[in-house]
N, C-alpha and C positions, 0 to 999 in steps of 0.2 A: 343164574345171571345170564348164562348165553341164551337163556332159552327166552328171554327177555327181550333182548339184544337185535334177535334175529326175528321177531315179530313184528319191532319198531321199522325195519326197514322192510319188508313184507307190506307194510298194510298201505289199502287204495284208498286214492285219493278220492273224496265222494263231492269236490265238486263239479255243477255242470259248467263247460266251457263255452260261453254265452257271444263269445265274439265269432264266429262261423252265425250262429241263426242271425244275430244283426245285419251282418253283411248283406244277407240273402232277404232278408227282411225290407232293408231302404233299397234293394234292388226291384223286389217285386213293389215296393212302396211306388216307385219312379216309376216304372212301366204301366202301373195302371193310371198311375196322373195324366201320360200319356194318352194313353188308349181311352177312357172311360168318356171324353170331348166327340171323338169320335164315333164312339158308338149309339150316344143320345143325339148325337148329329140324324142320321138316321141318311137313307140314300137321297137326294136330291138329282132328280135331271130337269134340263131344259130341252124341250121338244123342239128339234129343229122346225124352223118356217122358211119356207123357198116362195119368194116373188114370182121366179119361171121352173118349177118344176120340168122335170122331162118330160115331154110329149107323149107317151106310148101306150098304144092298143091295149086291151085286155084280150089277152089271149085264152084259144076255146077251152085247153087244160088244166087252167090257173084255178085253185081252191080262194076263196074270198069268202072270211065273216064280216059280216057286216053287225053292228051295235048303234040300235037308232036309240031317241029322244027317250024312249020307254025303257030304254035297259035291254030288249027283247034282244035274241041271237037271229043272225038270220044268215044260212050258208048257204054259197053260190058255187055251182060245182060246172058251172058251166050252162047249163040250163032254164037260169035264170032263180034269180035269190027265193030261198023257202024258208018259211021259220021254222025255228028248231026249239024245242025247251034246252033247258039248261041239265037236265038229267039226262037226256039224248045225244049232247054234244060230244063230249067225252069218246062216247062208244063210237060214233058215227066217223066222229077224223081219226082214229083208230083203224077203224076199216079204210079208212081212203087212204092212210100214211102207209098200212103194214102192206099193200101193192106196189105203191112207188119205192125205187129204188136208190135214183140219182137226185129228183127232183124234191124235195122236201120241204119248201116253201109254200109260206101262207101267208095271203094278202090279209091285212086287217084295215077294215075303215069304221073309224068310231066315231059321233055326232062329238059335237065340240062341248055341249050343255053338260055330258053324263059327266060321274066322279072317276076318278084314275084308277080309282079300286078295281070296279068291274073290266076297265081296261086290261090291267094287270091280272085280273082273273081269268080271263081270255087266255090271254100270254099261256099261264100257267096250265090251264086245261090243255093248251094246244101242245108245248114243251113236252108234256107228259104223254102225250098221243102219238110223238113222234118228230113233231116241228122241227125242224133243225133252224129255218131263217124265218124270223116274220118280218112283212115289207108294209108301212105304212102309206096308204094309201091315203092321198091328200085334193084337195081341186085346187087349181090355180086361181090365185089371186089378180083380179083386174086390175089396173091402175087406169087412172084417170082421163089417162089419153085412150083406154079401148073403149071406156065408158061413151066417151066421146064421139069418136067415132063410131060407133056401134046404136047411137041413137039418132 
């Protein structure tokens, strides 16, 4: 009989304790109702537009890609704009970036027609090459009164 006794209170309990996984469960539940809005969002910007842009030179040091109507690259090192393929790009501001030290900025002017892809493809080659800043390069918009005057 003791040896009975002492078994009944001995023996584990085999069930599982289901309140801890709930809890963690309508937590992670909520955090993703959250979050998953956001993430099908996807990034959205608005390209700033300036009426009077700043006035200023292009200077003889200044790297500048340029992306016309065609999609084509075309890099300006000073010398005056060259095209470049798209498999040449990469390698080429890689050399121009791994000299400079302090200056690490790259003008970019892209045609207004192209898709934002290739924009951001740019971005991305150049990031990877070295780019620290890219500066959009823009043309000032006329208003009506230079029109004006100007004819």
């Amino acid at each position: 009989m003791a040896l009975s006794a002492t078994s009944a209170r001995a023996a584990v309990k085999a069930d599982i304790n289901v309140t801890p996984l709930i809890d963690v469960m309508l937590v992670l539940l909520i955090i993703f109702m959250i979050v998953t809005p956001l993430i099908a969002k996807g990034f959205q910007a608005t390209i700033p537009r300036s009426d009077n842009p700043e006035n200023r030179p292009e200077g003889p040091d200044e790297i500048r890609l340029g992306i016309d109507q065609n999609q084509k690259f075309w890099l300006d090192v000073g010398s005056g704009p060259k095209l470049i393929s798209d498999e040449e790009l990469p390698g080429r501001l890689e050399a121009l970036y791994a000299t400079r030290t302090t200056d690490k900025i790259l003008f970019l002017k892209a045609d207004q027609e192209i898709p934002f892809a290739r924009v951001q493809e740019a971005i991305e080659i150049a990031r990877k090459a070295g780019v620290r800043v890219v500066g959009a390069i823009t043309e000032q918009k006329q208003s009506l009164t230079k029109k004006k005057a100007g004819s």
